[in-house]
N, CA, C and O atoms as a Tripos MOL2 file, in Angstrom:
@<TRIPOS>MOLECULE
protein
  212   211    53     0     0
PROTEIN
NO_CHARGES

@<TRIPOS>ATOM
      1 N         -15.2640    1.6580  -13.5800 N.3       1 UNK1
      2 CA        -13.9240    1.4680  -13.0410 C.3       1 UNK1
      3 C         -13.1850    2.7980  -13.1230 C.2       1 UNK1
      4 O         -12.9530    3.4020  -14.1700 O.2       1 UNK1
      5 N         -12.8780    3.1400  -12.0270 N.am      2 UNK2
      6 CA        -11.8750    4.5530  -12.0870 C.3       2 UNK2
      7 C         -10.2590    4.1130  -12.9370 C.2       2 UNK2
      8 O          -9.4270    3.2230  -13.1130 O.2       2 UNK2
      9 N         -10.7300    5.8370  -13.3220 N.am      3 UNK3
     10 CA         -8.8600    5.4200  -14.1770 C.3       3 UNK3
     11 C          -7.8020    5.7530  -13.3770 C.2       3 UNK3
     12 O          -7.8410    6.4960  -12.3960 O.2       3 UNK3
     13 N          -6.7590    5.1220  -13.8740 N.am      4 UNK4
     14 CA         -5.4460    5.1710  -13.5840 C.3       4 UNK4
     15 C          -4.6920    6.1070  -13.7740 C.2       4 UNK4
     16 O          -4.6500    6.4860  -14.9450 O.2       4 UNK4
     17 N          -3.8840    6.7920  -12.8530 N.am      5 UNK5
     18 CA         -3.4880    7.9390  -13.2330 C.3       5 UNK5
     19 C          -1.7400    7.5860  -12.8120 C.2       5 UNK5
     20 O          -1.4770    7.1020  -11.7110 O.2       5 UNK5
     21 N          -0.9500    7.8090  -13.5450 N.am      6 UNK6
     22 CA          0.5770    7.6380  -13.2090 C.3       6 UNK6
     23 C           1.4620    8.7140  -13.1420 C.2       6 UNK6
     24 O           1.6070    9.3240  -14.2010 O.2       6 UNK6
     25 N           2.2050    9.1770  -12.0010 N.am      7 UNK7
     26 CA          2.8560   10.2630  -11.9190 C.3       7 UNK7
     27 C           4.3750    9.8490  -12.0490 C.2       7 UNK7
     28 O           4.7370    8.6930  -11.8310 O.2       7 UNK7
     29 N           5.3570   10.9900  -12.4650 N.am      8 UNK8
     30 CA          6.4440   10.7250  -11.2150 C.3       8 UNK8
     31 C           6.3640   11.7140   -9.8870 C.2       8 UNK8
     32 O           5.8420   12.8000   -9.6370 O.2       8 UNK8
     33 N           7.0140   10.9270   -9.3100 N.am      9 UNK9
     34 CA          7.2060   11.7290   -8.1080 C.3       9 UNK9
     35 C           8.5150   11.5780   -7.3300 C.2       9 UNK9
     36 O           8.5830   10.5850   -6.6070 O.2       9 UNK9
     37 N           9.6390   12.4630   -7.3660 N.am     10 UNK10
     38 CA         11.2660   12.0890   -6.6170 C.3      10 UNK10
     39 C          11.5140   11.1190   -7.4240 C.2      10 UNK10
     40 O          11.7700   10.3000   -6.5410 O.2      10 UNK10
     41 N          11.6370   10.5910   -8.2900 N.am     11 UNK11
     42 CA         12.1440    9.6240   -9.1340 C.3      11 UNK11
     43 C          11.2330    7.9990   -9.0000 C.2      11 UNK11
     44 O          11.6600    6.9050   -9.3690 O.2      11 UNK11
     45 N          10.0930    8.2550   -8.4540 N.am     12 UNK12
     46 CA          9.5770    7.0030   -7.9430 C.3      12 UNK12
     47 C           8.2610    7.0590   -8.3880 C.2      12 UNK12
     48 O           7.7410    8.1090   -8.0100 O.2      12 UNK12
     49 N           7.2640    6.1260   -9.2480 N.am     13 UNK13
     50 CA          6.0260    5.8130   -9.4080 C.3      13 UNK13
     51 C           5.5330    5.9880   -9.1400 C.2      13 UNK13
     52 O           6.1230    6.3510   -8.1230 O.2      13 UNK13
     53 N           4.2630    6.2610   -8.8710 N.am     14 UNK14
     54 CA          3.0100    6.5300   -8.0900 C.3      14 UNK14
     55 C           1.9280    6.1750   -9.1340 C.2      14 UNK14
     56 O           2.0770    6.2360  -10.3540 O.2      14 UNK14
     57 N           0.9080    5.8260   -8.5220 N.am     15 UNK15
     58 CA         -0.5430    5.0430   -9.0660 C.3      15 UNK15
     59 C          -1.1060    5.4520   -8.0710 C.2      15 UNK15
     60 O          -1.0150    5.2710   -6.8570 O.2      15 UNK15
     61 N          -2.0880    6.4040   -9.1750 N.am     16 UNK16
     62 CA         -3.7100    6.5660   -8.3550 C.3      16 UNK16
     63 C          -4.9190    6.0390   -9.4240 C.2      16 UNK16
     64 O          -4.9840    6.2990  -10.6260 O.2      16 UNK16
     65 N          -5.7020    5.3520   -8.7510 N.am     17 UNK17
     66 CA         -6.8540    4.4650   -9.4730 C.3      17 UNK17
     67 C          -7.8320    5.4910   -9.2300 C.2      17 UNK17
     68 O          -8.7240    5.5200  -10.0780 O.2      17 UNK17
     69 N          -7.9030    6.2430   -8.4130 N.am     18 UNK18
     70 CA         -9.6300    6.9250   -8.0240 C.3      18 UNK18
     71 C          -9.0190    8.1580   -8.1370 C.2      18 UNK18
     72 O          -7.8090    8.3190   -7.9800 O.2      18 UNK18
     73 N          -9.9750    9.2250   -8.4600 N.am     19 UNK19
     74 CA         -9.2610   10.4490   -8.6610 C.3      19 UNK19
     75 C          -9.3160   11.3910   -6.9760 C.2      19 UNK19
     76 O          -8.4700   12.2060   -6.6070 O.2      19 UNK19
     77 N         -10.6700   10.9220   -6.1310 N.am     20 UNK20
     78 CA        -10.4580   11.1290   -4.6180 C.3      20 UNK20
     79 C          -9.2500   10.4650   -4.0420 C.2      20 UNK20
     80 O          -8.6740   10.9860   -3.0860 O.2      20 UNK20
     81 N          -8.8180    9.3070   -4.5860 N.am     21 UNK21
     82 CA         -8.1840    8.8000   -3.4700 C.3      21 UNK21
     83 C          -6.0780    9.5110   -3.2570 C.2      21 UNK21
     84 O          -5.4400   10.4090   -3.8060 O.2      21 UNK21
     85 N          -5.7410    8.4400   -2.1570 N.am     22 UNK22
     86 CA         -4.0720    8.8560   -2.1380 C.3      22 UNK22
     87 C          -3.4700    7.7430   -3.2010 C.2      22 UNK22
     88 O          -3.9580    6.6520   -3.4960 O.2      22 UNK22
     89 N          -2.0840    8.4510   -3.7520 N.am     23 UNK23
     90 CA         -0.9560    7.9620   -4.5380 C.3      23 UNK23
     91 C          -0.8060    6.9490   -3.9550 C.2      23 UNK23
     92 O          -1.1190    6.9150   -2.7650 O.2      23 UNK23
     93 N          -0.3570    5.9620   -4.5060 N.am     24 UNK24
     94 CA          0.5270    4.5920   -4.0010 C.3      24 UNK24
     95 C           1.5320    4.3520   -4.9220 C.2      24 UNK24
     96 O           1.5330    4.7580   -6.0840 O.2      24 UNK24
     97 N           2.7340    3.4140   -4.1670 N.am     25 UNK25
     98 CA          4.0860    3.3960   -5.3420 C.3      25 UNK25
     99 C           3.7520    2.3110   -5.9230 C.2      25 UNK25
    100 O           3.0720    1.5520   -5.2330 O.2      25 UNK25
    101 N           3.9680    2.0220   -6.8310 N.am     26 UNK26
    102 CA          3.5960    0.9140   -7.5050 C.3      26 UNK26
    103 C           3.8160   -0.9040   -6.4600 C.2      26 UNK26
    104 O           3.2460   -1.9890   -6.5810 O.2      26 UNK26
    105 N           4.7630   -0.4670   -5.6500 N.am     27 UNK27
    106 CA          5.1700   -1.9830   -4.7150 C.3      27 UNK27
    107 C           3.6340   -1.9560   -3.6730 C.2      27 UNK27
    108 O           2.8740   -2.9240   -3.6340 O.2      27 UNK27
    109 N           3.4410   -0.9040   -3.0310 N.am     28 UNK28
    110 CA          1.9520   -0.9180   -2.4800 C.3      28 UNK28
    111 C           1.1550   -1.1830   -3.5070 C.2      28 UNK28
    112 O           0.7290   -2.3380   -3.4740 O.2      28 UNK28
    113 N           0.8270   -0.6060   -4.3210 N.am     29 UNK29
    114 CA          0.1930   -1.6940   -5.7650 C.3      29 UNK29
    115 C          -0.6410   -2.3810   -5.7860 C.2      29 UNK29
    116 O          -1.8650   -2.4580   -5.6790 O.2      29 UNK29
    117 N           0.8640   -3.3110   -6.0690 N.am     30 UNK30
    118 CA          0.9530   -4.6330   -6.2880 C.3      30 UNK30
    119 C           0.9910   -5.7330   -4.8550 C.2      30 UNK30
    120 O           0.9800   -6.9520   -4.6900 O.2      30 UNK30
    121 N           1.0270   -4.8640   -4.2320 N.am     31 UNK31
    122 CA          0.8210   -5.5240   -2.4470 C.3      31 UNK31
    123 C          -0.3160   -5.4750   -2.4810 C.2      31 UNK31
    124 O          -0.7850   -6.5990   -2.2970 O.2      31 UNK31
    125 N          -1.1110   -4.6750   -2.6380 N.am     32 UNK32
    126 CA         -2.5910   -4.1490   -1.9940 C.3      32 UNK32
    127 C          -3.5900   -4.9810   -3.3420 C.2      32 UNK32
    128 O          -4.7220   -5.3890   -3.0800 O.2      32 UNK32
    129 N          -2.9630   -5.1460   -4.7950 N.am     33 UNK33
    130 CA         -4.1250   -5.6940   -5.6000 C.3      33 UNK33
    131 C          -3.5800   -7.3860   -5.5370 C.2      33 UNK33
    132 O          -4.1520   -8.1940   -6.2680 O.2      33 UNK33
    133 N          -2.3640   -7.8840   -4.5540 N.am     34 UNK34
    134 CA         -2.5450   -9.2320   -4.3680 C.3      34 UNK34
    135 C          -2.7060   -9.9540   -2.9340 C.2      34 UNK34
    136 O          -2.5010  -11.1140   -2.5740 O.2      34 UNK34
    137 N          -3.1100   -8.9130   -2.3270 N.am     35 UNK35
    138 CA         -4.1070   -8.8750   -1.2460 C.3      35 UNK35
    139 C          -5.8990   -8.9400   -1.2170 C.2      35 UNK35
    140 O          -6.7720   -9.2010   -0.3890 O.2      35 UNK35
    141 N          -5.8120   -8.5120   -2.7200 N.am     36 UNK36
    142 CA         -7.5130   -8.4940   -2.8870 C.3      36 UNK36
    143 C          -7.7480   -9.6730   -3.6140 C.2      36 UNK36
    144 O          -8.8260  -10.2590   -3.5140 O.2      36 UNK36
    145 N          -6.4950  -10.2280   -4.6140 N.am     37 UNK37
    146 CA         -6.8920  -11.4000   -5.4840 C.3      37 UNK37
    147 C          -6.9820  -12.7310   -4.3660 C.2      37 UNK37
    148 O          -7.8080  -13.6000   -4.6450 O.2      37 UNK37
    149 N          -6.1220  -12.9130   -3.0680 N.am     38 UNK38
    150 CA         -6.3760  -13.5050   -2.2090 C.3      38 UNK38
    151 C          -7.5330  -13.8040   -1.9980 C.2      38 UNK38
    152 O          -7.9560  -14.9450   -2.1820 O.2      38 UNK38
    153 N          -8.5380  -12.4360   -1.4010 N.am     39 UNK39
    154 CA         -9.5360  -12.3090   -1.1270 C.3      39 UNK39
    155 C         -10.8870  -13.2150   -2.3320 C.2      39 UNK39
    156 O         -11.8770  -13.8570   -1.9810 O.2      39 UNK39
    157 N         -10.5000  -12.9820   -3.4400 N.am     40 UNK40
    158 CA        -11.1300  -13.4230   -4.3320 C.3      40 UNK40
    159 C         -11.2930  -14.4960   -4.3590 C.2      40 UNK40
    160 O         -12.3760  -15.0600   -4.2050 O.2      40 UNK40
    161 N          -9.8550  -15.1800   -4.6350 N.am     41 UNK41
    162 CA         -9.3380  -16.3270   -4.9280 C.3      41 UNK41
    163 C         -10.4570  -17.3440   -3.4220 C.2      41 UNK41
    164 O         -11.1700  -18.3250   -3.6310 O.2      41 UNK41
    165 N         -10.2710  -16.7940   -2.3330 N.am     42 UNK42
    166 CA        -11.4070  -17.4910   -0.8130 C.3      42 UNK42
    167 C         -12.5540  -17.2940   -0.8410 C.2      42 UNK42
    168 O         -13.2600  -17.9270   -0.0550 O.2      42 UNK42
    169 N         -13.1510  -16.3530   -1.7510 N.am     43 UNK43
    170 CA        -14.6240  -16.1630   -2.0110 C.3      43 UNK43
    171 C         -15.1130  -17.1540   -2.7440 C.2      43 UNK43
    172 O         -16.0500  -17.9060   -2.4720 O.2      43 UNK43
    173 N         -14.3000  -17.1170   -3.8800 N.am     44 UNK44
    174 CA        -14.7030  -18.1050   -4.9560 C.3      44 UNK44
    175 C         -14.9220  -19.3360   -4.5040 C.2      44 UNK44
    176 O         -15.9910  -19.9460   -4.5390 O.2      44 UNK44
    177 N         -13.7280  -19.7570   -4.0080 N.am     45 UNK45
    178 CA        -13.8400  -21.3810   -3.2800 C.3      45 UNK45
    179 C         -14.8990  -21.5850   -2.7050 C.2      45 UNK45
    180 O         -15.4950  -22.6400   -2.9230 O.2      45 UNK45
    181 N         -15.3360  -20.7770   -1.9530 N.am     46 UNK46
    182 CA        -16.1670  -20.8220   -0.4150 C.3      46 UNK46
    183 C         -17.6430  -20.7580   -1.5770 C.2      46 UNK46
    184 O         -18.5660  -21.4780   -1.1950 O.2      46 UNK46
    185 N         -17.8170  -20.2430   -2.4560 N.am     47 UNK47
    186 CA        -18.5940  -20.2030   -3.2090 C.3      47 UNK47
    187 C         -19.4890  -21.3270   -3.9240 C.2      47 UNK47
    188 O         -20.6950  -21.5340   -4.0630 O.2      47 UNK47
    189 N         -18.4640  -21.8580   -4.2520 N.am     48 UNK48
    190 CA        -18.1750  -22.8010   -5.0050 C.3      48 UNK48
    191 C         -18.2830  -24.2830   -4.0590 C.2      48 UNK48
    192 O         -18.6020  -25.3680   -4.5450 O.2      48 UNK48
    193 N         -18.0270  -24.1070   -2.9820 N.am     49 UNK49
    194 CA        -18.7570  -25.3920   -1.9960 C.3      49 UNK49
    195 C         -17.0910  -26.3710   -2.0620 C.2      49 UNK49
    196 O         -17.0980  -27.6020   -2.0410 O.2      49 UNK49
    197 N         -15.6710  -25.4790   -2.1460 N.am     50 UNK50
    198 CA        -14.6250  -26.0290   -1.7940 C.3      50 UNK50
    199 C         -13.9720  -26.0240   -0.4020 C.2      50 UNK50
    200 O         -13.1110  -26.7870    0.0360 O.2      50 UNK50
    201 N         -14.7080  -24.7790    0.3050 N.am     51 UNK51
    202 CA        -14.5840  -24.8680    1.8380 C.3      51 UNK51
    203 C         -15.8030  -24.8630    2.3520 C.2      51 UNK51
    204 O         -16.8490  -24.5420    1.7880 O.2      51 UNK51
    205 N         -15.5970  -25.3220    3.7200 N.am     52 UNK52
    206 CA        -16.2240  -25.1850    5.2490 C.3      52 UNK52
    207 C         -15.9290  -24.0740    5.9250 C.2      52 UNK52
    208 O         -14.8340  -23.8360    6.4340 O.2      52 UNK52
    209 N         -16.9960  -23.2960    5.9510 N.am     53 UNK53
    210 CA        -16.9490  -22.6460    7.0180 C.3      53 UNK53
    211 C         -17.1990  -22.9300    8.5220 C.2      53 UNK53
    212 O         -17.0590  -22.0310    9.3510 O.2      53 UNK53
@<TRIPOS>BOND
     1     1     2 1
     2     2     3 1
     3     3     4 2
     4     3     5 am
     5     5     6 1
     6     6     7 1
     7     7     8 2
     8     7     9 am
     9     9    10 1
    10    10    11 1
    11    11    12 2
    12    11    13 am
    13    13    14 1
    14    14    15 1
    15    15    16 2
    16    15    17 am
    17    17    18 1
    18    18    19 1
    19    19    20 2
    20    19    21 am
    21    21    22 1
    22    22    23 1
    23    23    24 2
    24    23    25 am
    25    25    26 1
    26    26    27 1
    27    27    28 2
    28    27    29 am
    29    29    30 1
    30    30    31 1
    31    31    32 2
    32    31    33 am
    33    33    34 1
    34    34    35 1
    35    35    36 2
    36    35    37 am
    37    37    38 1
    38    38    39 1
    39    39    40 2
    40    39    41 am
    41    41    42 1
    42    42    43 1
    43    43    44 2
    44    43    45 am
    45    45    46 1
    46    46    47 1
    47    47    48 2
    48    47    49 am
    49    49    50 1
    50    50    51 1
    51    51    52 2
    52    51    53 am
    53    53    54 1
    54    54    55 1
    55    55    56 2
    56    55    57 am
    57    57    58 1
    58    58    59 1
    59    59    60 2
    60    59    61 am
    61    61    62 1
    62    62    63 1
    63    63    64 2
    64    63    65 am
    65    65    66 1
    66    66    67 1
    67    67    68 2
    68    67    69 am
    69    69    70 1
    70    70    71 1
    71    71    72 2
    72    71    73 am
    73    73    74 1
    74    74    75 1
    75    75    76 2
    76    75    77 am
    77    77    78 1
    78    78    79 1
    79    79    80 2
    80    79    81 am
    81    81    82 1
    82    82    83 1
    83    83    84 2
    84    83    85 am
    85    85    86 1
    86    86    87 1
    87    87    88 2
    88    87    89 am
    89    89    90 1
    90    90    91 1
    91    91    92 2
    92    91    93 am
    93    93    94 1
    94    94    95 1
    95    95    96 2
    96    95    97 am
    97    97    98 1
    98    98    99 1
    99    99   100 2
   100    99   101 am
   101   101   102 1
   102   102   103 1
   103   103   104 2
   104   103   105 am
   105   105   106 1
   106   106   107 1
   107   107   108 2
   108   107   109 am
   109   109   110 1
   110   110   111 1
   111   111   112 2
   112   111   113 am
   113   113   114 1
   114   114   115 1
   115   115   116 2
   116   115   117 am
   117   117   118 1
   118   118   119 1
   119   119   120 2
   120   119   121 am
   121   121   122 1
   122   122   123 1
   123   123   124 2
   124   123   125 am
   125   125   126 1
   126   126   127 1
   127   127   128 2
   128   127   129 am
   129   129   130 1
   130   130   131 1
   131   131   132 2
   132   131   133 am
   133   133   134 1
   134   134   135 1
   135   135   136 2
   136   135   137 am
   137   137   138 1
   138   138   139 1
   139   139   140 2
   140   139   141 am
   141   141   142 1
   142   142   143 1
   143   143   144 2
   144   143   145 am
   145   145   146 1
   146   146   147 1
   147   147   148 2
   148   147   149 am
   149   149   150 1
   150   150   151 1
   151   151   152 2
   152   151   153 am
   153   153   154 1
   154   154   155 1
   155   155   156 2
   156   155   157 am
   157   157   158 1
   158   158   159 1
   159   159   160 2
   160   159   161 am
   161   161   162 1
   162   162   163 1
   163   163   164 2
   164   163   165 am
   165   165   166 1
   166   166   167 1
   167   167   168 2
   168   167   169 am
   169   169   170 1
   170   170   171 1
   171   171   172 2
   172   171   173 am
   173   173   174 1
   174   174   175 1
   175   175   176 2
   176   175   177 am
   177   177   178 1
   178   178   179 1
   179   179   180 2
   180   179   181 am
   181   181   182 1
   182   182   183 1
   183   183   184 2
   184   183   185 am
   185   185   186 1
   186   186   187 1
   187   187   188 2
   188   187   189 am
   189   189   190 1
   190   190   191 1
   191   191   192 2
   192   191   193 am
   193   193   194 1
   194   194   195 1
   195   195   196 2
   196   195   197 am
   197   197   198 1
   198   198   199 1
   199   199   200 2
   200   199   201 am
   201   201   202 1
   202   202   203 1
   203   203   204 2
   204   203   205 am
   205   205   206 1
   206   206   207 1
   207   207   208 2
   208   207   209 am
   209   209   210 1
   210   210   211 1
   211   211   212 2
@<TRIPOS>SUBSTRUCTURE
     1 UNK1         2 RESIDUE 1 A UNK
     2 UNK2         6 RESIDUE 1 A UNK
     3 UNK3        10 RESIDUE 1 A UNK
     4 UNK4        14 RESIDUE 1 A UNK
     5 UNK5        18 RESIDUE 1 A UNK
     6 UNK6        22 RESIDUE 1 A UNK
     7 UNK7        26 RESIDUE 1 A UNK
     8 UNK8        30 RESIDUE 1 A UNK
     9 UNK9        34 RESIDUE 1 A UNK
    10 UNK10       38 RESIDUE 1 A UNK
    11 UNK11       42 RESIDUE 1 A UNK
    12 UNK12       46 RESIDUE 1 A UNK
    13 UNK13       50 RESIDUE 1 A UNK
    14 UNK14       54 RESIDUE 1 A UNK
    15 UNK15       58 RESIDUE 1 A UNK
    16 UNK16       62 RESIDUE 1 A UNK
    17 UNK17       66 RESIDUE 1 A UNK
    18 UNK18       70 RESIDUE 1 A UNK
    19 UNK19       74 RESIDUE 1 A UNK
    20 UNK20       78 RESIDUE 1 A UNK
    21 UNK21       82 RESIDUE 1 A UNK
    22 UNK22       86 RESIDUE 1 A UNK
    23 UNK23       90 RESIDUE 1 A UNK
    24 UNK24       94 RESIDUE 1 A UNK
    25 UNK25       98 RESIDUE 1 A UNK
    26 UNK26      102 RESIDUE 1 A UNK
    27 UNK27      106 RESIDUE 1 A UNK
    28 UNK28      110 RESIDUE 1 A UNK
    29 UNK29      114 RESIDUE 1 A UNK
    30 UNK30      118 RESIDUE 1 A UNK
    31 UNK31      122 RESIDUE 1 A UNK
    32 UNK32      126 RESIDUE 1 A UNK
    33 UNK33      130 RESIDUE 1 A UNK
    34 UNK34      134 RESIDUE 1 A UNK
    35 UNK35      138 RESIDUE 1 A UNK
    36 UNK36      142 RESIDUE 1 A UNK
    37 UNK37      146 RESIDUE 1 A UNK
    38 UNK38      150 RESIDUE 1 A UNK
    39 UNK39      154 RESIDUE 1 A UNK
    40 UNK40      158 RESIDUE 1 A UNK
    41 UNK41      162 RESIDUE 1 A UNK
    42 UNK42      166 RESIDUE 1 A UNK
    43 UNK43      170 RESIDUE 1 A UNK
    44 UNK44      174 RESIDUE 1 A UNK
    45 UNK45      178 RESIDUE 1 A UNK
    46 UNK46      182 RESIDUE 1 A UNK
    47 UNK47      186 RESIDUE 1 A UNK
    48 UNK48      190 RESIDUE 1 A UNK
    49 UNK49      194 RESIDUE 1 A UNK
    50 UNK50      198 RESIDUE 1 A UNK
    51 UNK51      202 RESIDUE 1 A UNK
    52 UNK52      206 RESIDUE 1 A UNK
    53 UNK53      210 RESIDUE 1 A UNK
């Protein structure tokens, strides 16, 4: 798992997880890692024989 790296930047947060990748403010984040738990959250089910595909 890449680490977390926290800046400031202009008075505002930033989070970088990968050391290649771009900054994000913490509201992209938390947008973007409950966009993936979504994702999870429909895998699992579908997994699990709670949906039809």
């Amino acid at each position: 798992m890449p680490e977390t790296y926290v800046r400031e930047e202009e008075q505002e947060i930033v989070v970088k997880t990968d050391p290649g990748g771009e900054f994000l403010t913490l509201g992209q984040a938390k947008r973007f890692a409950e966009s993936m738990q979504t994702r999870i959250d429909y895998l699992s089910r579908l997994k699990e024989g709670e949906l039809d595909v």
